[in-house]
PyMOL commands that place a pseudoatom at each C-alpha (Angstrom):
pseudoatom trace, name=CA, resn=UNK, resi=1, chain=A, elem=C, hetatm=0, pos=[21.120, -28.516, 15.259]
pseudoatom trace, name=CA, resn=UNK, resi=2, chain=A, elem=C, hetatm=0, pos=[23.900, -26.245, 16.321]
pseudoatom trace, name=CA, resn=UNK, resi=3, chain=A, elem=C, hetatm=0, pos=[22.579, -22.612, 17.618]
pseudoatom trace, name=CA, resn=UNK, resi=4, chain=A, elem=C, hetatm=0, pos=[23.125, -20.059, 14.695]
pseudoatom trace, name=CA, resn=UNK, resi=5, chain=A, elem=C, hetatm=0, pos=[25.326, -17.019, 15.504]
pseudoatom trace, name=CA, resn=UNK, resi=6, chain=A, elem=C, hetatm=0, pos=[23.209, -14.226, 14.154]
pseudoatom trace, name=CA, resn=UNK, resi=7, chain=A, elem=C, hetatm=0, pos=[26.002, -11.698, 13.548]
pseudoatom trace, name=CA, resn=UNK, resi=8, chain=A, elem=C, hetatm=0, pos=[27.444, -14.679, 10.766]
pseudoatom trace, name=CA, resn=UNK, resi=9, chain=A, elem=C, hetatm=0, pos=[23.930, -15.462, 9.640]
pseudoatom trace, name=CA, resn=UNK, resi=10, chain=A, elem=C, hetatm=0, pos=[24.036, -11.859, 9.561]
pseudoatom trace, name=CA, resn=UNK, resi=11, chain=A, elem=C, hetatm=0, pos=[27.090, -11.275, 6.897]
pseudoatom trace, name=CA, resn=UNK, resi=12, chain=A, elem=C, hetatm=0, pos=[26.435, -14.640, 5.286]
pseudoatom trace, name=CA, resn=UNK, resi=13, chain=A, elem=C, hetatm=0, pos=[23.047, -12.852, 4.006]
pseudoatom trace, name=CA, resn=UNK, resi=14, chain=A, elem=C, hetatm=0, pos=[24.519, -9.268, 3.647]
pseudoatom trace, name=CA, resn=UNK, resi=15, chain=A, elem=C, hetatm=0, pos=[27.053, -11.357, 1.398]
pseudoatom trace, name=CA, resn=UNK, resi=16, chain=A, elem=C, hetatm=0, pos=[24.006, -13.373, -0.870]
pseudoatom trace, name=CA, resn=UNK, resi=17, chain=A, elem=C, hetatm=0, pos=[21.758, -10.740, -1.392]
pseudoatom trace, name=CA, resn=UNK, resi=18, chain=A, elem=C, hetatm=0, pos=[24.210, -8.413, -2.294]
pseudoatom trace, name=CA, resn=UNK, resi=19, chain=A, elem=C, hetatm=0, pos=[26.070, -10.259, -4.697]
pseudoatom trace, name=CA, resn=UNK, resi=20, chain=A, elem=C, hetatm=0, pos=[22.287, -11.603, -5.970]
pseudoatom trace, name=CA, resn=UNK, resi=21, chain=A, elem=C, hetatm=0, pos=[21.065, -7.414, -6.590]
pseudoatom trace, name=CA, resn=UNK, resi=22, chain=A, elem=C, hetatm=0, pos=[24.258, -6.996, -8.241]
pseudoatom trace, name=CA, resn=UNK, resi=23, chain=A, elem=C, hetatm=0, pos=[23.976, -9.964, -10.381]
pseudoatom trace, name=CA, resn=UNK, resi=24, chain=A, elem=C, hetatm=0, pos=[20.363, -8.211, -11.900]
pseudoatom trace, name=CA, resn=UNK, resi=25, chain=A, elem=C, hetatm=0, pos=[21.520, -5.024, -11.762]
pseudoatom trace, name=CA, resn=UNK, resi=26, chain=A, elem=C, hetatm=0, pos=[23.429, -4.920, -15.172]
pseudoatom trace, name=CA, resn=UNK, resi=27, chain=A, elem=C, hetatm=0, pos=[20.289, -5.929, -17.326]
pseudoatom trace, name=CA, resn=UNK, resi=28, chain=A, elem=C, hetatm=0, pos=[18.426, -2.673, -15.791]
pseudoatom trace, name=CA, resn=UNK, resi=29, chain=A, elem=C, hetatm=0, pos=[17.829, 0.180, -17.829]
pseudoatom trace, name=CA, resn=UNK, resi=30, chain=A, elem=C, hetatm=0, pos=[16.744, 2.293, -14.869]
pseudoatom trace, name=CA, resn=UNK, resi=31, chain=A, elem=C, hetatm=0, pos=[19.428, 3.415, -12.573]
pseudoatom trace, name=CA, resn=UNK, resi=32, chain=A, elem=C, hetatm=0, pos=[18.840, 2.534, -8.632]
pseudoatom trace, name=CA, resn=UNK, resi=33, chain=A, elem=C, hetatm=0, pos=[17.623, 6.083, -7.321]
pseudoatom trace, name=CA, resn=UNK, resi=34, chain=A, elem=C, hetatm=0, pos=[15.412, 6.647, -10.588]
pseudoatom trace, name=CA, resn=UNK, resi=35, chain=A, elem=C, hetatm=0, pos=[13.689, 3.043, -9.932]
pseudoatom trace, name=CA, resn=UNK, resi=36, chain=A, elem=C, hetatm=0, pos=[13.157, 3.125, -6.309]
pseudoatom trace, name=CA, resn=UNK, resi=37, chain=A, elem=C, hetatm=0, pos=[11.540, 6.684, -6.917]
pseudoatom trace, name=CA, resn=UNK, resi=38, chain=A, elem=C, hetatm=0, pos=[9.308, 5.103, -9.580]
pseudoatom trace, name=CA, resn=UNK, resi=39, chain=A, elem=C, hetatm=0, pos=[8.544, 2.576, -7.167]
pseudoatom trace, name=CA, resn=UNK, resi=40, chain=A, elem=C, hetatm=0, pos=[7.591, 4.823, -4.199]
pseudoatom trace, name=CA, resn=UNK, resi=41, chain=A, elem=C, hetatm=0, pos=[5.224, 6.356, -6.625]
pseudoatom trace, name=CA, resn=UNK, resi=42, chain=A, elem=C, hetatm=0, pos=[3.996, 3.715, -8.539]
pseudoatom trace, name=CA, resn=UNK, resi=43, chain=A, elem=C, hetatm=0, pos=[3.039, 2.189, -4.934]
pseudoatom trace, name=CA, resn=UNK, resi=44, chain=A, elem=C, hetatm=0, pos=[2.124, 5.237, -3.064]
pseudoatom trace, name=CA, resn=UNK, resi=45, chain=A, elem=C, hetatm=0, pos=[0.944, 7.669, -5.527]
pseudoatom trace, name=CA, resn=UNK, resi=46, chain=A, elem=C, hetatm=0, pos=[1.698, 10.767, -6.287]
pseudoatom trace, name=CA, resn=UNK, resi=47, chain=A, elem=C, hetatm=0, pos=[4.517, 12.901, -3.402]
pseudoatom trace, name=CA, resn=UNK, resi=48, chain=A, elem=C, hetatm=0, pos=[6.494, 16.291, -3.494]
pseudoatom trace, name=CA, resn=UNK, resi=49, chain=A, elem=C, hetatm=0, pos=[10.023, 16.069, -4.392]
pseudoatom trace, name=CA, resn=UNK, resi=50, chain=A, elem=C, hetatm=0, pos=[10.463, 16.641, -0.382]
pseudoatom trace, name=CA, resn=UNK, resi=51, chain=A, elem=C, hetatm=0, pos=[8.542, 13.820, 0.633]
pseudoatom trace, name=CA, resn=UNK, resi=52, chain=A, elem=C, hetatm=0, pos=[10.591, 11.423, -1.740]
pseudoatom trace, name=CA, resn=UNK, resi=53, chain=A, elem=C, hetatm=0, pos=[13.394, 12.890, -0.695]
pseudoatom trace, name=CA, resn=UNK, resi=54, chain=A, elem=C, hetatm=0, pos=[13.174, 11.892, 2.623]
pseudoatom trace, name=CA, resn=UNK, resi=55, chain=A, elem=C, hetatm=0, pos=[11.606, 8.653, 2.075]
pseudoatom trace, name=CA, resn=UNK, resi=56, chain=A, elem=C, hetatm=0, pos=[14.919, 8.053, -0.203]
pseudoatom trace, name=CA, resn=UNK, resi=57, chain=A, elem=C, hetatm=0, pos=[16.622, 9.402, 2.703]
pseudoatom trace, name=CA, resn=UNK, resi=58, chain=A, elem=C, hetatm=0, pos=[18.643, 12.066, 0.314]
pseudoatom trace, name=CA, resn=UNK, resi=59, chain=A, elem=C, hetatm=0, pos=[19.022, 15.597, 0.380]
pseudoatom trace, name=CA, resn=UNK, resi=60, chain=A, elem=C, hetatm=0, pos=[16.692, 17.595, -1.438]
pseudoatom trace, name=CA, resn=UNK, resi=61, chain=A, elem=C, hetatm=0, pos=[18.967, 19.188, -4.274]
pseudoatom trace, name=CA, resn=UNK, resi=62, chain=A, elem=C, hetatm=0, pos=[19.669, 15.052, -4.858]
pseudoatom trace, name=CA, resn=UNK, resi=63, chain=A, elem=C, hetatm=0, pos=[15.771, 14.233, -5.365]
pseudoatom trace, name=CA, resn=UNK, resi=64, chain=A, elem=C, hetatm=0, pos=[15.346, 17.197, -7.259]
pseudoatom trace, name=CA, resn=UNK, resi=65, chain=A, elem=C, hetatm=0, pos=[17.651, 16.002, -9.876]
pseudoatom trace, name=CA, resn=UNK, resi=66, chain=A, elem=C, hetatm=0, pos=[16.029, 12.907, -10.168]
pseudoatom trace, name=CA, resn=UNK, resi=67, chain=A, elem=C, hetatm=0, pos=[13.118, 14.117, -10.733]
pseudoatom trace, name=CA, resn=UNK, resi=68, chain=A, elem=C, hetatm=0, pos=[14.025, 16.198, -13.261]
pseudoatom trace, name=CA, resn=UNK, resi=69, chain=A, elem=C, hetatm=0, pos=[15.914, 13.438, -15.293]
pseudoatom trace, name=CA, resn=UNK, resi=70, chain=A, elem=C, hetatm=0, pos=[13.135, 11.306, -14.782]
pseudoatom trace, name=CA, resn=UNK, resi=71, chain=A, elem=C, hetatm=0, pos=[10.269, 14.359, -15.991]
pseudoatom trace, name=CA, resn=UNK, resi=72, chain=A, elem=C, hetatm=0, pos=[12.931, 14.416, -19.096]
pseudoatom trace, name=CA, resn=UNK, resi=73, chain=A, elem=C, hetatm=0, pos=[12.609, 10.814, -19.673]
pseudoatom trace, name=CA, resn=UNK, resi=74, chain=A, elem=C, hetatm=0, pos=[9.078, 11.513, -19.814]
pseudoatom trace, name=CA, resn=UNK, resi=75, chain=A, elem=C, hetatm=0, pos=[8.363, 9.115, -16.484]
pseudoatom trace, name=CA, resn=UNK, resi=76, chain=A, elem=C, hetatm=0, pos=[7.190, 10.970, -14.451]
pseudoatom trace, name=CA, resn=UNK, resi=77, chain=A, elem=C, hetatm=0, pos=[5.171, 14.571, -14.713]
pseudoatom trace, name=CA, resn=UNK, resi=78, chain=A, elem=C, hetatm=0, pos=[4.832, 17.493, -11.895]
pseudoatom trace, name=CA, resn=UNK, resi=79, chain=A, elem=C, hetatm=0, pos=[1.317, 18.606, -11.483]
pseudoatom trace, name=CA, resn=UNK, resi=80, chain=A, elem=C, hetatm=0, pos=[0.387, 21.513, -8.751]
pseudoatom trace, name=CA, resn=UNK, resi=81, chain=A, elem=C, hetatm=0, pos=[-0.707, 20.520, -5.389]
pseudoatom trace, name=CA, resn=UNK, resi=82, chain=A, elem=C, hetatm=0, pos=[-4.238, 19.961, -4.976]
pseudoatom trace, name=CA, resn=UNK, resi=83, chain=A, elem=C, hetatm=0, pos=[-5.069, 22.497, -1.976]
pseudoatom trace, name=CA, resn=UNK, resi=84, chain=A, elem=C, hetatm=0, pos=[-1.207, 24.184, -1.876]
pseudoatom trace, name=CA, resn=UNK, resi=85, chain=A, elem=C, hetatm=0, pos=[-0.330, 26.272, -5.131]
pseudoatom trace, name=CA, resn=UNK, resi=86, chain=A, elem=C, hetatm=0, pos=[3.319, 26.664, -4.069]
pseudoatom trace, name=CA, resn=UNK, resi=87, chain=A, elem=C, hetatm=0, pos=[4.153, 22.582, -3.690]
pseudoatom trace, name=CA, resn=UNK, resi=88, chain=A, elem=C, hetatm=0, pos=[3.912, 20.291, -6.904]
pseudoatom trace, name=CA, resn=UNK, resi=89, chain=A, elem=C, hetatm=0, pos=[3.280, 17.259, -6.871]
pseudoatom trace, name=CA, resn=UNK, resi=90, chain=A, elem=C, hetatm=0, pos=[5.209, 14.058, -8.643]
pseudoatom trace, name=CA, resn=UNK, resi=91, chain=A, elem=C, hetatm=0, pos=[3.349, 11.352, -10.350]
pseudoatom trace, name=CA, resn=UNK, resi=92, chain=A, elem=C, hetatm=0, pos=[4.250, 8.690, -12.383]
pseudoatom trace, name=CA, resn=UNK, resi=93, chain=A, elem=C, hetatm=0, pos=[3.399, 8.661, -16.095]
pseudoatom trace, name=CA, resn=UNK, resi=94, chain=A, elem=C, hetatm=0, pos=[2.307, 5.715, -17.803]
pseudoatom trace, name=CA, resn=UNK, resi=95, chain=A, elem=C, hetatm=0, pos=[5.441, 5.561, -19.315]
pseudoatom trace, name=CA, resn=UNK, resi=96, chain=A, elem=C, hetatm=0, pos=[6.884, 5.311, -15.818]
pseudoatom trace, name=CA, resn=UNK, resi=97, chain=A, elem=C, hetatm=0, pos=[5.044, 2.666, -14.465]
pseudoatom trace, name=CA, resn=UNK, resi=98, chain=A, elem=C, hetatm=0, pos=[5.831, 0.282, -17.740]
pseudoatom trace, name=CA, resn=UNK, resi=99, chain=A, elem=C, hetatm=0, pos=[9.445, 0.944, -17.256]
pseudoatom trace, name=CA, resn=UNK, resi=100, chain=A, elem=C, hetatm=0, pos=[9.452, 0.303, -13.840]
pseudoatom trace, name=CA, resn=UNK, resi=101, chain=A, elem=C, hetatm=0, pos=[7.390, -3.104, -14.634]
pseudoatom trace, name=CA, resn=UNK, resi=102, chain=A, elem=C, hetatm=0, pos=[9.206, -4.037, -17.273]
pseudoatom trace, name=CA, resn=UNK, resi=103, chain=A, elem=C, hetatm=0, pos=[12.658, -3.564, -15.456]
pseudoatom trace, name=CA, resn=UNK, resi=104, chain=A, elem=C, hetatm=0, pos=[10.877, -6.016, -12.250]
pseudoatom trace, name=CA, resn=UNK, resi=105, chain=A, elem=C, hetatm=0, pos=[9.723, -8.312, -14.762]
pseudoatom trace, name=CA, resn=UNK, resi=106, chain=A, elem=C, hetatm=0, pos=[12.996, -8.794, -16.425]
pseudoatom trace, name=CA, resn=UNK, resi=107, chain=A, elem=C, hetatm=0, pos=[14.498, -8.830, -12.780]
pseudoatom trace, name=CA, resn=UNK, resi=108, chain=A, elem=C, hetatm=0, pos=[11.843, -11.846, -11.512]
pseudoatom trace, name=CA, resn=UNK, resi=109, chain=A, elem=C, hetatm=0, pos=[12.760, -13.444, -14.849]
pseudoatom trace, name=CA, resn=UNK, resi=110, chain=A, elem=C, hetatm=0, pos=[16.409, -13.343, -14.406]
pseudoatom trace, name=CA, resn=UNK, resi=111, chain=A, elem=C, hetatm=0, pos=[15.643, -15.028, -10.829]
pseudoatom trace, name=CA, resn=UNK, resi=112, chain=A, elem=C, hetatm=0, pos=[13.434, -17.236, -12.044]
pseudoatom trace, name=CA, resn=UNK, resi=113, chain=A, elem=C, hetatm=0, pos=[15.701, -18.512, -14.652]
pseudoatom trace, name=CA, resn=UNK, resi=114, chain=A, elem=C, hetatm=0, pos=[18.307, -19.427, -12.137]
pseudoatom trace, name=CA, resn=UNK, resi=115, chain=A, elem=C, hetatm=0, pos=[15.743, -21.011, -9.568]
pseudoatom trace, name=CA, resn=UNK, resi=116, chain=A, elem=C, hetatm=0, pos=[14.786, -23.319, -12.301]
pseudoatom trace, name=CA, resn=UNK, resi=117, chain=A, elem=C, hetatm=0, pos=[18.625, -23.780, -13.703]
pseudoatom trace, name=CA, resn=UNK, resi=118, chain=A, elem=C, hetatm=0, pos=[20.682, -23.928, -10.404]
pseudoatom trace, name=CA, resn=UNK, resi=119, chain=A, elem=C, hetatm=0, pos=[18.066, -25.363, -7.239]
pseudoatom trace, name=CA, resn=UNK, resi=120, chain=A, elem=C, hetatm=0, pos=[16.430, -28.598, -6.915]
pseudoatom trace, name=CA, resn=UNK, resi=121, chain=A, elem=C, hetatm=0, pos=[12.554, -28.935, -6.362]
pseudoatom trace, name=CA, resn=UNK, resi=122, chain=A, elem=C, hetatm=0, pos=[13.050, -29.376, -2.688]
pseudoatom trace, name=CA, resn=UNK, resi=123, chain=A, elem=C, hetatm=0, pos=[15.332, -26.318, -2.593]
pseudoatom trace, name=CA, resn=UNK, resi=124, chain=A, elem=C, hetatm=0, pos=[13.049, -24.328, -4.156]
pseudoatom trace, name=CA, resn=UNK, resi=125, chain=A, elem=C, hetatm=0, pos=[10.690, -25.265, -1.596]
pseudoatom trace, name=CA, resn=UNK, resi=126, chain=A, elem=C, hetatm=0, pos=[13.266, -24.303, 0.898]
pseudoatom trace, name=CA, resn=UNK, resi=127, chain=A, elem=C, hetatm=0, pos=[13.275, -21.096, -0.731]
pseudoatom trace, name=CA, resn=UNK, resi=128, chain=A, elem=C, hetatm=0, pos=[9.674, -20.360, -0.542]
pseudoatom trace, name=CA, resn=UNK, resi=129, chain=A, elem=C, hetatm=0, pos=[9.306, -21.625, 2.843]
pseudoatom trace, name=CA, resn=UNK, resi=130, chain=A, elem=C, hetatm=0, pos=[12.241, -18.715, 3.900]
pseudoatom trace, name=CA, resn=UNK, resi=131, chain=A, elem=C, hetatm=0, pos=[10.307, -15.773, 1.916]
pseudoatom trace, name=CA, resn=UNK, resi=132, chain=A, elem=C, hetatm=0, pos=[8.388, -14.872, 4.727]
pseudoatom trace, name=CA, resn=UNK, resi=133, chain=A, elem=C, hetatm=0, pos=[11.185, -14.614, 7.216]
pseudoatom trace, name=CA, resn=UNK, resi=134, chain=A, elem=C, hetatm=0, pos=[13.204, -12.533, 4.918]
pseudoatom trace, name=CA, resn=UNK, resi=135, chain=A, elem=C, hetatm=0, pos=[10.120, -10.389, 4.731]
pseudoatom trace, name=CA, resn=UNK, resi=136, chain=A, elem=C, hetatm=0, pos=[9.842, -10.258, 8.432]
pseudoatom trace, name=CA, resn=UNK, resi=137, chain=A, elem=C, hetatm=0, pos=[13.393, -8.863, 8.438]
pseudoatom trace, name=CA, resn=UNK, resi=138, chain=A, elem=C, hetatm=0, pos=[12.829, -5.774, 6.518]
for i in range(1, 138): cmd.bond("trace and resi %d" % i, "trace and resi %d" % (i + 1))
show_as sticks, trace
zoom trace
């Protein structure tokens, strides 16, 4: 086999997963920033609306909002810092942490759904086989 230019191997992926998170994307009920804040929490446990901010890499003001839509949505809930009275702390509610489930299982669905529709057994297996070097790429 041919050596693999990695800059096209490069787009060609750029190009598939993109067009792949856009194809779910329409179903979700969450919008991007609000999910991947739920996420960081869900995962991590509670943070300060700093500490998501940068690991969203966005400007304060910009987590702040979404926080606050999300605390109106009832998702998540600010509760003071354990051992620092002027910080609060963000934490998922349980309302959160359904949503966010419940938009990744509709997601996995949706993807499951096409493996079974569109790819043959052996592609599938393909598929699998490639999950842990797209996993090493992140």
């Amino acid at each position: 086999m041919d050596e693999v230019d990695p800059l096209e191997l490069a787009a060609e992926l750029r190009t598939a997963i993109g067009t792949l998170v856009r194809t779910l994307r329409p179903g979700d009920e969450l919008p991007q920033n609000q999910a991947a804040v739920l996420g960081w929490l869900v995962r991590e446990g509670p943070r300060t609306t700093s500490e998501l901010a940068a690991l969203q890499r966005v400007r304060h003001q910009s987590m702040a909002r979404t926080v606050a839509l999300l605390g109106e949505a009832g998702l998540v809930e600010q509760r003071p810092h354990e051992t620092d009275g002027r910080k609060l702390m963000i934490t998922a509610t349980e309302a959160g942490t359904a949503a966010l489930h419940a938009q990744r299982a509709r997601r996995e669905g949706t993807i499951a759904t096409a493996l079974t529709e569109r790819l043959t057994p052996e592609e599938r297996r393909l598929l699998h086989q490639a999950v842990p070097l797209l996993r090493r790429l992140a």
